[in-house]
C-alpha positions as CSV (number, residue, x, y, z in Angstrom):
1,X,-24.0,6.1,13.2
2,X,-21.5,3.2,12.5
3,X,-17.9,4.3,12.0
4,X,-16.0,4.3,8.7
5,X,-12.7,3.9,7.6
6,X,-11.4,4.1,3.9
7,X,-8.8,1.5,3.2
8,X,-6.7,1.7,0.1
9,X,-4.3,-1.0,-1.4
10,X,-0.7,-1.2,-2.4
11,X,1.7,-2.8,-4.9
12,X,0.9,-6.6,-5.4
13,X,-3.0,-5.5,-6.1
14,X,-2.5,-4.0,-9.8
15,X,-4.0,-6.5,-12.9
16,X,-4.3,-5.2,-16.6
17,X,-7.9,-3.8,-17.0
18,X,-8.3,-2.3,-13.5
19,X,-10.1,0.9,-13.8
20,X,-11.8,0.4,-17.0
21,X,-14.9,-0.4,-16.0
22,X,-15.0,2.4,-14.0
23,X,-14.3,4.6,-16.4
24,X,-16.4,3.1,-18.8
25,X,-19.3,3.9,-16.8
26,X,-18.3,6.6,-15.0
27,X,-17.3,10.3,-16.7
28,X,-15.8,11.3,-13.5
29,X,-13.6,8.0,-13.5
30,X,-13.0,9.1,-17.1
31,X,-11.7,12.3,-16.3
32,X,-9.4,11.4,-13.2
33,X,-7.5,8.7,-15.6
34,X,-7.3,11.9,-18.4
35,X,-5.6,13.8,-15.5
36,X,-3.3,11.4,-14.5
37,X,-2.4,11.1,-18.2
38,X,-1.3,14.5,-18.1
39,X,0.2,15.3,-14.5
40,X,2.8,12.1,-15.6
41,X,3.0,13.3,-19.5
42,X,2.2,9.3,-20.4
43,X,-0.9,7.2,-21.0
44,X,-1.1,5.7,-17.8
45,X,-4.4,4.6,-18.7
46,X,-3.6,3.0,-21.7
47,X,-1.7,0.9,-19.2
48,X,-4.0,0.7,-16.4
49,X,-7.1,-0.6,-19.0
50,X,-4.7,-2.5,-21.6
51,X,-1.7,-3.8,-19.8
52,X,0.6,-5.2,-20.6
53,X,1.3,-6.6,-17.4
54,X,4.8,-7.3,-17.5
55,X,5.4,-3.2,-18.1
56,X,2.3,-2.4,-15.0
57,X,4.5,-4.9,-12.7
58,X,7.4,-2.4,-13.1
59,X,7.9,-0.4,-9.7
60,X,7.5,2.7,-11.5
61,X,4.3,2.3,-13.5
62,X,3.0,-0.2,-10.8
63,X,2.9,2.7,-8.0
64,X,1.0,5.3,-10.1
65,X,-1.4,3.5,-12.1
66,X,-2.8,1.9,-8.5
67,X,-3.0,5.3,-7.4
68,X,-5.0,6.8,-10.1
69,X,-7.3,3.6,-10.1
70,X,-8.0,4.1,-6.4
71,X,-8.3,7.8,-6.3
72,X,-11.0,7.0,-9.7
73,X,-13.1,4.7,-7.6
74,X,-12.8,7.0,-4.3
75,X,-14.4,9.9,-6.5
76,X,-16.9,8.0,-8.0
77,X,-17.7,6.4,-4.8
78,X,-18.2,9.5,-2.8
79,X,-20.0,11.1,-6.0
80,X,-22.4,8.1,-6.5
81,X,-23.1,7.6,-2.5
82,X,-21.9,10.0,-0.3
83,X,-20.1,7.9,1.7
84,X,-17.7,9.4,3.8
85,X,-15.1,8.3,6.5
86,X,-13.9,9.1,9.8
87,X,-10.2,7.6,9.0
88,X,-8.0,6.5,6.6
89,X,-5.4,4.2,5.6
90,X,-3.3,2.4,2.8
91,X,-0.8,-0.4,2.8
92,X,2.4,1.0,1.9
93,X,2.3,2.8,-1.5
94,X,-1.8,3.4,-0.5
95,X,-0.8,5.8,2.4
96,X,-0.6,8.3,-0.5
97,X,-4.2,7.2,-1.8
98,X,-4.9,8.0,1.5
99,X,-3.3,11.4,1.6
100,X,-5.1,12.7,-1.6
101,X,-8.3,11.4,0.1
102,X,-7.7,13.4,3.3
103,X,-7.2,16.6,1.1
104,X,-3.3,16.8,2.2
105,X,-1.9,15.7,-1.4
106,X,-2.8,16.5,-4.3
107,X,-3.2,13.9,-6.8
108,X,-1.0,15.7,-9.8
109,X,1.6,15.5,-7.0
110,X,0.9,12.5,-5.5
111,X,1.4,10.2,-9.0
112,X,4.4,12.6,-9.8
113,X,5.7,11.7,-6.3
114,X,5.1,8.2,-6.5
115,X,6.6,7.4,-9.8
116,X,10.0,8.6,-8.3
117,X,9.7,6.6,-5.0
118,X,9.0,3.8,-7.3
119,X,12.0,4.3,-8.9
120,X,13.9,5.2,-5.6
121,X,12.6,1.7,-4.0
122,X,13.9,0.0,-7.4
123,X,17.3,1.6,-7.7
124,X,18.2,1.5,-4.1
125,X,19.1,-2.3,-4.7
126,X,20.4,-3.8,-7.7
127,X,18.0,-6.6,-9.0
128,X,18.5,-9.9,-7.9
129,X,21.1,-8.7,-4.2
130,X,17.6,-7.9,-2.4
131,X,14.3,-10.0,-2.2
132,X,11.5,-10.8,0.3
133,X,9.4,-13.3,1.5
134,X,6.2,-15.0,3.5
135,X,6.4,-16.9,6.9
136,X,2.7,-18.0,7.8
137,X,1.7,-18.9,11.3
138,X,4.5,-17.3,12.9
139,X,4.7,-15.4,15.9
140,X,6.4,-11.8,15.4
141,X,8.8,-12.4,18.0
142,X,9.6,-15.7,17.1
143,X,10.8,-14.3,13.5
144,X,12.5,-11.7,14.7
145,X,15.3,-14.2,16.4
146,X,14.9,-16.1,12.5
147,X,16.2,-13.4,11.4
148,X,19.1,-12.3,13.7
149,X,20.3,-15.7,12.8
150,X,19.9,-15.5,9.5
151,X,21.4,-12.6,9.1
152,X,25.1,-13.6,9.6
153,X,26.5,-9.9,8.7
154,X,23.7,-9.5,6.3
155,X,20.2,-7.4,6.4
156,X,16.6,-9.4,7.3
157,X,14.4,-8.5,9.2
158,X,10.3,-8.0,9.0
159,X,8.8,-5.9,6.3
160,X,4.8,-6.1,6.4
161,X,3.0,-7.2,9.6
162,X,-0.3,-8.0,7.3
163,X,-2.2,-10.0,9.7
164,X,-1.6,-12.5,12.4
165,X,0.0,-15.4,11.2
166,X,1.3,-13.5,8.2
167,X,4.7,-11.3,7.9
168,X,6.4,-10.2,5.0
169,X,10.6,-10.4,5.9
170,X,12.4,-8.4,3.0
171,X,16.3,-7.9,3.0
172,X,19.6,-9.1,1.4
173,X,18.7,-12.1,-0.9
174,X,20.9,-14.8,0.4
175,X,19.9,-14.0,4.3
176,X,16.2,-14.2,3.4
177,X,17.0,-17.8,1.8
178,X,18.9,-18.9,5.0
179,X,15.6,-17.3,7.3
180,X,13.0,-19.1,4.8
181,X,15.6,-22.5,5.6
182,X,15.4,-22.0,9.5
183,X,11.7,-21.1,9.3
184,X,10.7,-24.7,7.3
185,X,13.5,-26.3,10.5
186,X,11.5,-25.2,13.2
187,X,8.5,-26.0,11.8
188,X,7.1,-23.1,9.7
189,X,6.5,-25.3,6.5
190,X,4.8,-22.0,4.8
191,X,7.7,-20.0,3.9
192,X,8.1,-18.9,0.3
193,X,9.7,-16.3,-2.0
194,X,7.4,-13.4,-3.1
195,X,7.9,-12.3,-7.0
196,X,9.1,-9.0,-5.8
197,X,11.8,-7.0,-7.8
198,X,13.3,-4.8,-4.7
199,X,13.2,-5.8,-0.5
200,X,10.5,-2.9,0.3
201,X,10.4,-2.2,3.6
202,X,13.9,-3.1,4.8
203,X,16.9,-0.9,5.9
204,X,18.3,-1.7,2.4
205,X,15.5,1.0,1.3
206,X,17.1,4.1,3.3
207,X,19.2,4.9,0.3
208,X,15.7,5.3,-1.4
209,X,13.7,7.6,1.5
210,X,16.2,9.6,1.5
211,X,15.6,10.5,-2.5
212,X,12.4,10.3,-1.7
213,X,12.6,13.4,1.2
214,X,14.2,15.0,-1.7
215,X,11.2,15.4,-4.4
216,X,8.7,15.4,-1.1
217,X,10.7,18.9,0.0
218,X,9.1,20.4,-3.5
219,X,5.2,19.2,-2.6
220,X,3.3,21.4,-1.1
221,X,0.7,20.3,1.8
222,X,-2.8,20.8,3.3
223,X,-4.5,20.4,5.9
224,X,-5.6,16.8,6.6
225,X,-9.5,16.8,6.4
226,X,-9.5,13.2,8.0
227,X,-7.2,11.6,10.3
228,X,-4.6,9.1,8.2
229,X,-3.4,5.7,10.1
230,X,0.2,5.9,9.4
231,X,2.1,2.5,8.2
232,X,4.9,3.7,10.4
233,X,2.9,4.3,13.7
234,X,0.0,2.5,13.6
235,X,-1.7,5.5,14.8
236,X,-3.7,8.6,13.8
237,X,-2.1,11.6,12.3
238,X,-4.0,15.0,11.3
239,X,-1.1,16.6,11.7
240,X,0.8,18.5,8.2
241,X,4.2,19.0,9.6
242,X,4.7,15.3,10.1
243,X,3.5,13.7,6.9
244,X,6.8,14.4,4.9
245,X,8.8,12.5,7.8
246,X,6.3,9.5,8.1
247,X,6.7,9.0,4.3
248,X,10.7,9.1,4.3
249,X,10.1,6.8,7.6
250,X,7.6,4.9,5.8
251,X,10.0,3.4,2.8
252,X,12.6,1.6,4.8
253,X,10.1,1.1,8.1
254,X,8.1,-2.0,8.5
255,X,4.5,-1.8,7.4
256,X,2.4,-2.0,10.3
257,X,-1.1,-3.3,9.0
258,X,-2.1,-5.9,12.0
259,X,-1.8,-2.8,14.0
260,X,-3.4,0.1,12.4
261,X,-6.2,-2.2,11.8
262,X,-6.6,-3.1,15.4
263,X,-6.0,0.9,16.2
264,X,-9.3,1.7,14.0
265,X,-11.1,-0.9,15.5
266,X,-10.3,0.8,19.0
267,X,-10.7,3.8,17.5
268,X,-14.7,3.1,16.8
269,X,-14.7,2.1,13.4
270,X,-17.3,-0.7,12.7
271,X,-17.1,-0.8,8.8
272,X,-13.8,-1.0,6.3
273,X,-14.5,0.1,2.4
274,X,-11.4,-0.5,0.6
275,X,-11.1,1.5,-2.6
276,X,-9.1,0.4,-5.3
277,X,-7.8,-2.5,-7.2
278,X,-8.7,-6.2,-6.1
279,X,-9.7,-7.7,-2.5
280,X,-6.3,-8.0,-0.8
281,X,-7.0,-5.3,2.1
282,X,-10.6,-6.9,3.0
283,X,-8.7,-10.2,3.1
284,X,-6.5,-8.8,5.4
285,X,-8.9,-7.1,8.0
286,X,-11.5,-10.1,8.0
287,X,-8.1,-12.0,9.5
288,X,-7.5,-9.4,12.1
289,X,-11.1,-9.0,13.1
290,X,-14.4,-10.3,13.1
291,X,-16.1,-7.6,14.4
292,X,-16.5,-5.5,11.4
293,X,-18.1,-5.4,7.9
294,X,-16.1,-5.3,4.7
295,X,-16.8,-3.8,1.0
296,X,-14.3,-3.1,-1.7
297,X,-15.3,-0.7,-4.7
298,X,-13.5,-0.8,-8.0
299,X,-15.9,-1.0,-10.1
300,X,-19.7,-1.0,-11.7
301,X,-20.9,-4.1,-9.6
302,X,-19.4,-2.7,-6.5
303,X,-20.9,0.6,-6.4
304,X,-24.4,-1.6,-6.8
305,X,-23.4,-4.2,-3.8
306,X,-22.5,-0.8,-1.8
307,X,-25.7,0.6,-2.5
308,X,-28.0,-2.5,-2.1
């Protein structure tokens, strides 16, 4: 039986009008965007199907409605197929897609948890002091010493290992400048500012996880039904007692995507689904490996492509 893993996307992915095909078409859709509207007390769904987009690009709409439009599609998806998988995995904010797919979160909890850590991420650094950005075709140890140089007293330092050749830095705003300026010296033309509001992913975010470990004390956990690739680790955890700590971890720790991509692969899986809002994850994987097939479900179409 080829192997499966569930892959589910984070902030970056959201557009005005994801989900409303789905729903649309789908009851069950339907009824996991009512739910949302109620665990938050607001019509995320309005926002999800209607935009507009400058208010879904805020860090604390953004992180919820992406939630509810992937954990939409994963019911309708397991409802309208029977698909299943053997692991799991988001990038970033999808870790808790990921959770509520393994049975250890429940959703209520999860959107209610992920609008704070929104605003945690967001508050953590005034706007404009933090800000992050792309080096392409860089080796990771090669932008590592970028960014002790650039630093000069200052936080930089790598944020999201997406795929090789491509590393998200994230830190203070004037050392990221002076690392994207010593990248383009030695050679790395592709370095650019990312229209981020907050650096994710950097030691500037401890502030925020440690908010965060705050509202996560008051969630209460399951047992994982399937084994979650963690961002922090790269590898799988089933266990309950560490999923609290791997989320606190997970807001001022590097995103390890390259890796836990890789670790599936080694792991067996022959076959990446990624559930939720736009194509950025397949992207992703086909750069890391050419050995395994790619879908994405988020609507209508999809569901017939993944059925075909």
């Amino acid at each position: 039986m080829p192997m499966k893993a569930f892959i589910f996307p984070g902030q970056g992915s959201q557009y005005a009008g994801m989900g409303k095909n789905l729903a649309d078409n789908f009851p069950l859709a339907r009824h996991t965007f009512a739910e949302a509207d109620d665990a938050l007390g607001a019509k995320l769904s309005t926002l999800c199907f209607e935009g507009p987009e400058e208010d879904l690009k805020l860090t604390t709409n953004t992180q919820p409605a992406i939630l509810a439009t992937s954990v939409a599609a994963l019911r309708v998806l397991k409802a309208e197929t029977g698909h299943t998988a053997a692991y799991l995995a988001g990038h970033s904010l999808g870790e808790y897609s990921a959770l509520v797919a393994s049975g250890a979160m429940d959703f209520g909890d999860a959107l209610r948890t992920v609008r704070s850590r929104g605003a945690f991420m967001q508050e953590a650094v005034p706007v404009g002091v933090g800000a992050m950005a792309a080096i392409l075709s860089v080796e990771a140890d090669v932008l590592a010493a970028i960014c002790a140089e650039a630093a000069q007293g200052e936080v930089v330092s790598p944020a999201n290992f997406n795929s090789p050749g491509q590393i998200v830095i994230a830190g203070h705003a004037g050392a990221v400048n002076r690392a994207i300026e010593i990248a383009k010296g030695r050679g790395f033309r592709k370095a650019m500012l990312l229209p981020v509001s907050a650096p994710f992913h950097s030691p500037l975010m401890v502030p925020a996880g440690e908010r965060l470990a705050g509202v996560l004390d008051g969630v209460a956990l399951d047992e994982l039904a399937v084994p979650v690739i963690t961002n922090v680790e790269a590898k799988a955890n089933n266990e309950k007692g560490r999923v609290k700590e791997l989320l606190v971890r997970q807001v001022s720790a590097p995103v390890l995507w390259d890796t836990s991509v890789q670790e599936m692969v080694n792991l067996g899986v022959t076959s990446f689904i990624e559930i939720g809002p736009g194509k950025v994850l397949s992207g992703l994987v086909k750069r890391i490996t050419k050995e395994v097939a790619t879908a994405n479900f988020e609507d209508a179409a999809g569901l017939a492509a993944l059925c075909g």
